[in-house]
C-alpha positions, 0 to 999 in steps of 0.5 A, spaced: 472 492 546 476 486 542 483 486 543 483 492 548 489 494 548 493 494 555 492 503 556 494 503 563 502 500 562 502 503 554 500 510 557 505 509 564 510 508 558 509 514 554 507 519 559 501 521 555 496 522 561 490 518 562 484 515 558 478 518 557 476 514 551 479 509 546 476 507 540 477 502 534 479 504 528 476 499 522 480 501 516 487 497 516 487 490 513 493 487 518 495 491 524 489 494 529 489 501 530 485 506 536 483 512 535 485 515 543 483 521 547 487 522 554 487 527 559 493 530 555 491 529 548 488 526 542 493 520 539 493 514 534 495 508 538 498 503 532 498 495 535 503 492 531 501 484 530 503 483 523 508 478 523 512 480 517 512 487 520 512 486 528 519 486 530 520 492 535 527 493 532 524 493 525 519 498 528 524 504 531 528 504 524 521 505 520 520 511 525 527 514 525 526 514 517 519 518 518 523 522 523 527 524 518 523 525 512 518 529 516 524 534 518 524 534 511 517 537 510 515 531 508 507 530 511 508 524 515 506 523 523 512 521 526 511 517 532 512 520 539 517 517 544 517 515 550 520 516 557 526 512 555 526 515 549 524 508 545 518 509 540 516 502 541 512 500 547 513 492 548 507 489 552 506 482 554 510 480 548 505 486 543 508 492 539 505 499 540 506 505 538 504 512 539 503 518 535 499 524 535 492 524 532 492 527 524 486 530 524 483 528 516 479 524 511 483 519 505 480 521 499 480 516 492 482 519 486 473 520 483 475 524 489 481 528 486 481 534 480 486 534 475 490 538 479 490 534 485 492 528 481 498 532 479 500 534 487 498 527 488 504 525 483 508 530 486 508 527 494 510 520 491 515 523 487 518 527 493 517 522 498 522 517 493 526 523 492 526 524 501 528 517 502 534 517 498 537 522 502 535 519 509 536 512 507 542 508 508 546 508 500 549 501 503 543 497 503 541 500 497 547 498 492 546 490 495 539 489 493 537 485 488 531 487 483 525 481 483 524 475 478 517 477 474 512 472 476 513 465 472 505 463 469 507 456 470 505 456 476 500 462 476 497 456 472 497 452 477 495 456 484 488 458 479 487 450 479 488 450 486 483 456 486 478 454 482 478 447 487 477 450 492 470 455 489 468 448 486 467 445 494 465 452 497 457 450 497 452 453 497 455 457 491 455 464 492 455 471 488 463 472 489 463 464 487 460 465 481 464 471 479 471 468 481 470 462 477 469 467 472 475 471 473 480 464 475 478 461 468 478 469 464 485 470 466 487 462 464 485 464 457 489 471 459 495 468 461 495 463 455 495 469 450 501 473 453 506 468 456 510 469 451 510 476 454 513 476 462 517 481 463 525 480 466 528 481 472 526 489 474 530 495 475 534 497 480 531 498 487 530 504 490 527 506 497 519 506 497 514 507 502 511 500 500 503 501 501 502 508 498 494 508 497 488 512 499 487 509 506 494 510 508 493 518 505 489 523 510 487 529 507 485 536 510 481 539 506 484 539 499 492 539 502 495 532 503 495 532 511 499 525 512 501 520 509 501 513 514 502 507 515 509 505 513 510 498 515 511 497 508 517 500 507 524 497 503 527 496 497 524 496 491 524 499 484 520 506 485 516 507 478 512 501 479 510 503 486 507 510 482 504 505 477 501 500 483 499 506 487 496 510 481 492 503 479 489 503 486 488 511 487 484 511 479 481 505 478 474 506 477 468 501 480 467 499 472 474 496 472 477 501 467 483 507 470 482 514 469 487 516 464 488 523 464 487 523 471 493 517 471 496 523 466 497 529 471 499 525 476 505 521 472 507 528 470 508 531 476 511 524 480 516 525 474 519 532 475 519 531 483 522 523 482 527 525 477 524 519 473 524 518 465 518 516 461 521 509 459 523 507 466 515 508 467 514 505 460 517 498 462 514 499 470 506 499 466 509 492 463 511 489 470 506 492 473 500 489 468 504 483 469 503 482 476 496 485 476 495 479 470 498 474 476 496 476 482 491 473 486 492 475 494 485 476 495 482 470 492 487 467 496 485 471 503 478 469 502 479 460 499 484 459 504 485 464 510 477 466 510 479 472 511 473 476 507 476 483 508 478 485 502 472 482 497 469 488 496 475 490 492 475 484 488 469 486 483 473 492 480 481 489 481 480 484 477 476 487 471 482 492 471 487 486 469 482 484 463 481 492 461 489 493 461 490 488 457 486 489 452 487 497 453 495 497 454 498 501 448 492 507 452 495 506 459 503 506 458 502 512 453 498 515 459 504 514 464 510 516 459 507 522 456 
């Protein structure tokens, strides 16, 4: 098994009795994660190893919050300490940790009925409401909203892109559509410059990755939501606008607007956000979406082709925003 992780300390360390059998588990784009059967139970043995994420200290804080978010009813996997009382198990210089295995499957929003969406929405809303409550108030009044994303050198980064496709050969398939894309979003980014949004609104605590490989489902019902490495300050509307964009995004490019519409509703009664705050998220959103080229960046220049399978998709929804942006912020503002 690449990677194995070292189970005999790890285990030692949070009494969790011996291996019968370990895993992989393959979803999840930048820790490594184990599916962990042991004399004493079944767990999910997380390796931290993103760097942006990794420090132990960070870690434990992240695990207290969820801690205190699951004992407010919020579906969480809280991780489990270990004989000294630590969550986080430093090993040869490696962060791990342990929780207990959620049984469940994630589910997409082709996968969702109306009134699925709505409780989708309403798990979002509850666990921005739940982290105000559980999160330091201090940290909070001294962040500062981010700059919008300055076109000027979106432009550049697209010819440095589109170098980079030009010297990949032979050319391929994903070539070919990248450079269409690259030079589509040129001409789109040309005719709504004038269009950049300002600095955005106030910061609130959000989960930071909230999509449907970081929600496990049993049956109808939200089991658990995972994967918090993500977790700061920032404006809450546009995580349930950036999560709806990924939940409701269908193969063709296009988002399911009723669907995006009863999941907004209810994100709105359990946030106790208003429309116009989801109006002016759309617009920072759509401005993101029109700039943002992580996956084009993770295959040109790290070679790192997991996330091309959703490039097909993602990138037709910026083109079909833009031309359908009046049907989309009256959808989340409704």
């Amino acid at each position: 098994m690449p990677h194995a992780p070292p189970l005999g300390p790890l285990l030692r360390q949070f009494a969790a009795g011996s291996a019968l059998a370990c895993e992989p588990v393959d979803q999840g784009l930048l820790n490594r994660g184990y599916r962990l059967r042991t004399t004493l139970g079944r767990y999910f043995l997380k390796h931290h190893f993103d760097p942006e994420t990794a420090d132990p200290a960070a870690i434990a804080r992240r695990h207290r919050a969820t801690q205190r978010l699951a004992d407010l009813g919020v579906p969480v996997a809280p991780a489990l300490a270990g004989r000294d009382g630590r969550t986080v198990a430093v090993v040869g210089g490696h962060a791990y940790a342990l929780h207990p295995w959620i049984e469940g499957r994630h589910r997409h929003g082709g996968q969702l009925g109306t009134g699925q969406c709505g409780r989708l929405g309403a798990l979002l809303g509850r666990v921005h409401a739940g982290l105000e409550h559980v999160m330091p108030a201090h940290r909070r009044a001294r962040a500062e909203p981010a700059e919008s994303a300055d076109p000027a050198d979106t432009f550049s980064l697209i010819d440095e892109l589109l170098a980079r496709v030009r010297r990949h050969h032979p050319a391929d398939a994903f070539d070919e559509l990248a450079r269409h894309r690259l030079l589509e979003r040129r001409a789109l980014l040309e005719r709504h410059a004038d269009r950049r949004p300002p600095r955005g609104a106030s910061v609130g605590w959000v989960h930071g990755d909230f999509h449907p490989f970081n929600l496990l489902y049993r049956g109808d019902a939200p089991a658990a939501i995972v994967d918090w490495d993500r977790l700061g300050l920032r404006p809450r509307a546009e995580e349930a606008v950036r999560a709806a964009a990924i939940f409701f995004v269908q193969p063709a490019g296009t988002l399911d607007l009723p669907k995006v519409r009863a999941y907004t509703r209810a994100y709105r009664r359990a946030a106790g956000a208003t429309p116009s705050q989801l109006a002016a998220a759309v617009h920072r959103v759509w401005w993101e979406r029109l700039n943002d080229f992580w996956m084009l960046r993770w295959h040109y220049e790290r070679g790192d082709t997991r996330a091309d399978l959703q490039f097909p998709a993602a990138s037709a929804l910026a083109v079909w925003w833009t031309r359908e942006y009046d049907a989309v912020c009256e959808a989340f503002a409704d």
